[in-house]
N, C-alpha and C positions, 0 to 999 in steps of 0.2 A: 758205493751204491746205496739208494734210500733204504731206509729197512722195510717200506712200505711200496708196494708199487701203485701209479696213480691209475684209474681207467681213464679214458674218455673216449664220448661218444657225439652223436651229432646228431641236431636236433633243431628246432622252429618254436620261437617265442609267440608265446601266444596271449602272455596278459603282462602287463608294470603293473608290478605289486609295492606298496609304500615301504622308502628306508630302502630303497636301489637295491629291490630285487625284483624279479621274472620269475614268472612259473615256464617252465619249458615243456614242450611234448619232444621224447626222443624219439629217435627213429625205429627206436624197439618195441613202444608203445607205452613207454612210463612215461608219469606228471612227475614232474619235479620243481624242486624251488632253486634257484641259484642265484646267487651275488655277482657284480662286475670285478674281474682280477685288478690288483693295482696299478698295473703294466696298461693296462685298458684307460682308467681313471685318470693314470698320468700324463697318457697321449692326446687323451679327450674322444675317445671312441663312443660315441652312443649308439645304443642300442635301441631299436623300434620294434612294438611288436607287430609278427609277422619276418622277422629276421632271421637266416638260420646262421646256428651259431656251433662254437665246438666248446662240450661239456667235460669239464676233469671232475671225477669224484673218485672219493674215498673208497677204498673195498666193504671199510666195517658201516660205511653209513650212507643206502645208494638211496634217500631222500632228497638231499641236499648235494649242490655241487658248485662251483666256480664258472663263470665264463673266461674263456682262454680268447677267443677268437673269432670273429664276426665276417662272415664271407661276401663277398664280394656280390652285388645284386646281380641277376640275372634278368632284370627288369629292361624293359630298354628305357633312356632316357625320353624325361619329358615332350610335349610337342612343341616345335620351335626350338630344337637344341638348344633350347638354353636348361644347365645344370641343377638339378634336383634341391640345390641351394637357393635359389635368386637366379633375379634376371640377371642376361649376360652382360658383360661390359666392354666397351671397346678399347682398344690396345693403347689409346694414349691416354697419360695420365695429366690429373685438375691437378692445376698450379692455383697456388693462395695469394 
């Protein structure tokens, strides 16, 4: 067992701040600052603000925290179904 226990909490990004961080508002009503976790960086998960997201902080320092986890939009997708990426493409593929 850690000898520390982690909180987290959940919460909506509301500014990119320079050196890939975000201030967060949580859902408790704190500003915070937090960095993107490695696990995030490694996968390529970005983060937009406006995003909500889940918060791990420290006990001895609730300023700062990690991003863990970026949930899924509740958005509905664009007009013309095509996805939030680019236009869509059709199922067969360009030969060279």
């Amino acid at each position: 067992m850690a000898k520390e226990e982690l909180i987290q909490f959940e919460g909506l990004v509301t500014e990119i701040l320079p050196d890939a961080r975000y201030r967060v508002q949580l859902d408790t009503g704190h500003e915070i600052v937090a960095y993107t976790a490695g696990k995030m960086k490694k996968n390529r998960i970005k983060t937009l603000a406006g995003d909500r997201v889940t918060v791990e902080m420290s006990p001895y320092d609730l300023e700062k925290g990690r991003l863990i986890f970026r949930h899924k939009d509740e958005r509905p997708s664009a007009p013309g179904g095509a996805p939030r990426g680019g236009p869509q493409r059709g199922g067969q593929f360009r030969r060279r």
